[in-house]
N, C-alpha and C positions, 0 to 999 in steps of 0.2 A: 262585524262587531267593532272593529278601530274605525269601518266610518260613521258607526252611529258616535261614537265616543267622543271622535273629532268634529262631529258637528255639532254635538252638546256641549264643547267646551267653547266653539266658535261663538255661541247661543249663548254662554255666559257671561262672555268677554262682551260681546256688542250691549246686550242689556242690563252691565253694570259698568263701565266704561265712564259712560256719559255722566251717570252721576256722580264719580271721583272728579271728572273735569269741573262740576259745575261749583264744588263744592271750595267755599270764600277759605282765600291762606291764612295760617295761623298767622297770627301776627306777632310782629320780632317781639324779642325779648332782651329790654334792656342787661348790659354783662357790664360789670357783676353786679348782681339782684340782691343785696342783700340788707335783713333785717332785725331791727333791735328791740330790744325787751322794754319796760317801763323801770328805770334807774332801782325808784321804789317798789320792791314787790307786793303784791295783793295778798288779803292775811290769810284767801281760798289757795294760796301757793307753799309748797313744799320744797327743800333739797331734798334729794334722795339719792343717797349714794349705792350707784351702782358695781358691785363689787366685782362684777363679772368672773367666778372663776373658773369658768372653761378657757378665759384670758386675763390672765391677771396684768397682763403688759400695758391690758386697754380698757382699765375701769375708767368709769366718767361719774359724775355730779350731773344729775338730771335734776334738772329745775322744771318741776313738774304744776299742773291747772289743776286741783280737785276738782274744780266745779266744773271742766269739760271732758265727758264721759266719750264723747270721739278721736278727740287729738290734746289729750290730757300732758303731752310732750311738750313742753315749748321752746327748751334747747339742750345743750349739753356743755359742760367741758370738761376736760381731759385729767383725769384724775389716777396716774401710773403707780402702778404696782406697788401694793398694800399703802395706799394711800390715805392722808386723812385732810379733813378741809374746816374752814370757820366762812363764814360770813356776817359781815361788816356793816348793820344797816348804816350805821351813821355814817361810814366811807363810803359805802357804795360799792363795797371790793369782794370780793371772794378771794379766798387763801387756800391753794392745795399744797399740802407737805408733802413730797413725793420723792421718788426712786427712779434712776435711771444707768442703765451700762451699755459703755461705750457698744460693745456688738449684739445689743438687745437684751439678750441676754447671760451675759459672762463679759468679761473684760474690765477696764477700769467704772467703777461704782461715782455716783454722782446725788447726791440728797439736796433738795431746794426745795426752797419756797416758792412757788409761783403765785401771783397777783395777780387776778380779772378783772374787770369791767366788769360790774352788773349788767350794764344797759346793753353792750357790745360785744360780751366775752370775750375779748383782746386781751391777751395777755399784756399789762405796764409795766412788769418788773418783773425782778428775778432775785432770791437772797439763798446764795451757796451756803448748807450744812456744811463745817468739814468733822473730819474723822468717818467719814462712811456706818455711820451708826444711830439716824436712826429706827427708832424698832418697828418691826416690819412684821406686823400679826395684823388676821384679820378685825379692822375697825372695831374703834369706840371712840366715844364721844371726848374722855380723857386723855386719850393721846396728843392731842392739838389744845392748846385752849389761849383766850387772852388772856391778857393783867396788865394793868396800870392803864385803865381805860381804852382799851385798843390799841395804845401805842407800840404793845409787847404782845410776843407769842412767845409762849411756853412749850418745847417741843419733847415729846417722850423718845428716850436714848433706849438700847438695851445690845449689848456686845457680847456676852452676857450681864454685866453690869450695867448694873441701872444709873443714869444721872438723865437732868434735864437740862437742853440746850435755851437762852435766854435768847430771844431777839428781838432784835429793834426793826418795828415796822416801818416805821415812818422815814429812818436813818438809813433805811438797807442795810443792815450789818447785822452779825452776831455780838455780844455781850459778852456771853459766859456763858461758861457751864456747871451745874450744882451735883455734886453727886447724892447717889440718892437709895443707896445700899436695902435692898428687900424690899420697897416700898413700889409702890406703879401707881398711875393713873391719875390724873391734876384734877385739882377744883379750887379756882380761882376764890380769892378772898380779900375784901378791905380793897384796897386801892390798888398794892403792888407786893403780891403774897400769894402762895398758893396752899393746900393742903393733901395729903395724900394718904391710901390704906396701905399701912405695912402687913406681910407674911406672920408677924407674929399675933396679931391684931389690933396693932396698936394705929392710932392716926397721929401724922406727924404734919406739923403747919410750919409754912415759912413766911417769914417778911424779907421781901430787897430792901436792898438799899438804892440810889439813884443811880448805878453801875451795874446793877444787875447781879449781884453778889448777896448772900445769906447775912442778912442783919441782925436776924434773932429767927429762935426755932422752941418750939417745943410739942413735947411728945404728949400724947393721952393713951397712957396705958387700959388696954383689955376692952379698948372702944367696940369691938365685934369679939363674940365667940365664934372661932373657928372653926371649932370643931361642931357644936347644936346649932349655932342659927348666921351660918356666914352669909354672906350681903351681895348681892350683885354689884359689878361695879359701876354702874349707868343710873345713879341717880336722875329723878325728878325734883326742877327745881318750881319750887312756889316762893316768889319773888328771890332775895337773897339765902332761902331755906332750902336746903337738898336733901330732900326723901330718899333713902334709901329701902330697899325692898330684901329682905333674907330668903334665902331657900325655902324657908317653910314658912312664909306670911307675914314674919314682923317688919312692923315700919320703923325705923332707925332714925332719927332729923337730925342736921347739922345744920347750926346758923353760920353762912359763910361772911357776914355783912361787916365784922370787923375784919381787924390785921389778922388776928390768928381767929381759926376757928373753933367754936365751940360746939360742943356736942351737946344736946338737949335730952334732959334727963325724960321726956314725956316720951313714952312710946305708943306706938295702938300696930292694931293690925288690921290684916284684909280679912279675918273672919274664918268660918269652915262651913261643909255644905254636903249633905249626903250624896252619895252616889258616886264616891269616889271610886280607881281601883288603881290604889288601894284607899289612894285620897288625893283629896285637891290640895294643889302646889303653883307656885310662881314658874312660870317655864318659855323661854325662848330665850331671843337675844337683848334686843333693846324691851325691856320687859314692864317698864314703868315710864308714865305722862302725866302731864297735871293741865289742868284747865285756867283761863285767868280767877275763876273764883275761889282755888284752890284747891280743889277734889284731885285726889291723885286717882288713876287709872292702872289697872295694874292685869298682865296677861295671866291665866290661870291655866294648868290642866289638869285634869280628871287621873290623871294617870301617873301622879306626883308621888315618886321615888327614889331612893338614893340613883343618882347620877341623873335623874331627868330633868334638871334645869334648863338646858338646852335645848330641847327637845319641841320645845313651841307650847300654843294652847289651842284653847278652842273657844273660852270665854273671856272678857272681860269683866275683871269688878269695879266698880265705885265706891270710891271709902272716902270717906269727909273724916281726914286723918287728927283733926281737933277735935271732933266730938269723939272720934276712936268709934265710929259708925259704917257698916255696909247699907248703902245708898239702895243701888241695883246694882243688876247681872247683864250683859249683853251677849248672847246669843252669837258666838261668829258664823256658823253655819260651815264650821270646818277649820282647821288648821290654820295657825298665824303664826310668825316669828319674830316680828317686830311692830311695835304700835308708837301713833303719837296723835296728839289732839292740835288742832290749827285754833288762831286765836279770834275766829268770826266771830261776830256779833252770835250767831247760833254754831257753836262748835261743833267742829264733825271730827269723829275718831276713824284716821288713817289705821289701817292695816297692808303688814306685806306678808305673803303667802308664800311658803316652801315652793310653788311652782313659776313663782315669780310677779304671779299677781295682786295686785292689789285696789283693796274695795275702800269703800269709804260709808261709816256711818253718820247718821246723827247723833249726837253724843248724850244727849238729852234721852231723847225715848229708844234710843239701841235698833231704831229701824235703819235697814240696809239702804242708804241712797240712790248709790252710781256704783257698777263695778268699773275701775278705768284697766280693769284686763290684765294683760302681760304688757303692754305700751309704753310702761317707765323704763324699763330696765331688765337684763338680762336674771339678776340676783339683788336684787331693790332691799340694803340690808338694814342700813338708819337712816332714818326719818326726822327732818330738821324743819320746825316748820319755818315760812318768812318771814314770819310780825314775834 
């Protein structure tokens, strides 16, 4: 038996042998190989941030292809622990706000700004937070924002106390800091001004001044009821207008387009729909999109009950929020947690899925495209589109 064994092994080697011999060498590979993005992004392009929190040490910004359903990836960069980011079409820059300690994790605390290259992801700069503060929850769009054309970032503090840190982008440096007692979450206004929801429902607007300091402010008392129809805080914007979405379907508008913002007496809503249980509600995370013609998008579930905001949907509505109209319904085909619409000539409505994938419709007719899978990201949580 070992010499049939060994002859049959002898038998293998001699008649596959020859043809490892014959076969032409790989050919070298230029070091280092490496490749760049197109400066300007294509409007089938998304940020997606990657939250990852099986690692929260090592979330990333995936700059993801909708329109390639096999390698829908096209790069990454490093976006640390509870991180948030902007990008800059007119710079060309990408901005992560981010966290770091000296022995990973514990030791001395370090907050910066980091500055990419579009084309290159190279980091160009670097602008040091001080005070080790700021707030470190999982992502929203209002954490980070510009003002004063790009040249400022607005950064969300919380120690527990709330203020927000002013910076100069262009300058590399800090500004100032505003405090900003009950209040969270930015929306940029006018030129060099921002607006924010306080705790008690009130919305409160700022102007700077040319230092970065509170020029004028004023309040709009009882702007959301807190208690029947509070508001998510991720507005959809249709041009300088921020649709806001409530827990239970109204649509809320704020024109952000002067110094202070004003809040617009018009409201509408997303409608109601049999077959709830108990009924149909607004539910996930980033839970509202708008399209360039203005139709807001907004994620629904079936299953809309006290504390289920969070909880995801399953369909999307269309509401044309000036005629205070439901358009259609889009059919997800299953759980979603976050949506947004890209700004193609034919818009397709992004979705990301609790298991981490995400599909892509046409937004028009609610038929299913491309699924581009789990490929983005480990926990794919907001969806930013490029254009």
């Amino acid at each position: 038996m070992r010499t049939t064994l060994s002859s049959l092994a002898l038998l293998l080697v001699s008649t596959t042998a020859p043809a490892f011999a014959k076969s032409a060498p790989l050919p070298e590979e230029a070091i280092p190989s490496v490749a760049t993005l197109p400066a300007d992004y294509p409007a089938s392009w998304l940020l997606v941030h990657d939250f990852h929190f099986n690692a929260l040490l090592d979330g990333r910004i995936a700059i993801v292809d909708t329109q390639n359903e096999k390698l829908p990836l096209k790069a990454q960069v490093r976006a640390a622990q509870f991180a948030n980011y902007l990008l800059s079409r007119g710079k060309r820059e990408i901005y992560t706000a981010e966290t770091f300690y000296s022995r990973l994790t514990r030791g001395e605390r370090t907050d910066a700004i980091t500055i990419w290259d579009t084309a290159t992801l190279e980091p160009k700069g670097e602008i040091v937070l001080p005070g080790g503060k700021r707030q470190l929850s999982v992502s929203y769009t209002g954490l980070f924002q510009f003002t004063n054309r790009e040249k400022w970032a607005l950064v969300a503090n919380f120690t527990p106390a709330q203020s927000i840190t002013v910076v100069d982008l262009d300058g590399r440096k800090v500004l100032n800091e505003i405090d900003l007692p009950g209040c969270a979450q930015i929306y940029p206004t006018g030129d060099r001004g921002f607006a924010s929801l306080c705790a008690d429902g009130s919305l409160i607007s700022m102007t700077l001044d040319d230092k970065g300091a509170v020029a004028s402010s004023k309040t709009f008392e009882g702007f959301q009821d807190i208690d029947r129809q509070p508001l998510f805080g991720m507005p959809a914007l249709v041009g300088k207008t921020a649709w806001f979405v409530s827990y239970y379907g109204q649509l809320q508008a704020v024109d952000l387009s002067g110094a202070v913002a004003k809040p617009l007496p018009a409201k509408a809503s997303v409608g109601t729909a049999e077959g709830g249980a108990p009924e149909w509600r607004p539910g996930g995370w980033q839970v509202i999109a708008s399209d360039a013609k203005g139709l807001l998008y907004v994620l629904m579930s079936p299953n809309g009950r006290e504390g289920s905001h969070k909880d995801g949907g399953t369909e999307v509505w269309v509401v044309d929020p000036v005629a205070n109209k439901r358009l259609r319904r889009i059919d997800l085909g299953g759980l979603a947690g976050s949506i947004t619409v890209t700004r193609e000539a034919a818009p397709r409505l992004v979705v990301s899925r609790p298991d981490a994938k995400v599909d892509v419709f046409d937004a028009q007719s609610g038929q299913l495209v491309r699924h581009l899978g789990a490929n983005v990201g480990a926990n794919p949580i907001l969806l930013v589109p490029a254009q």
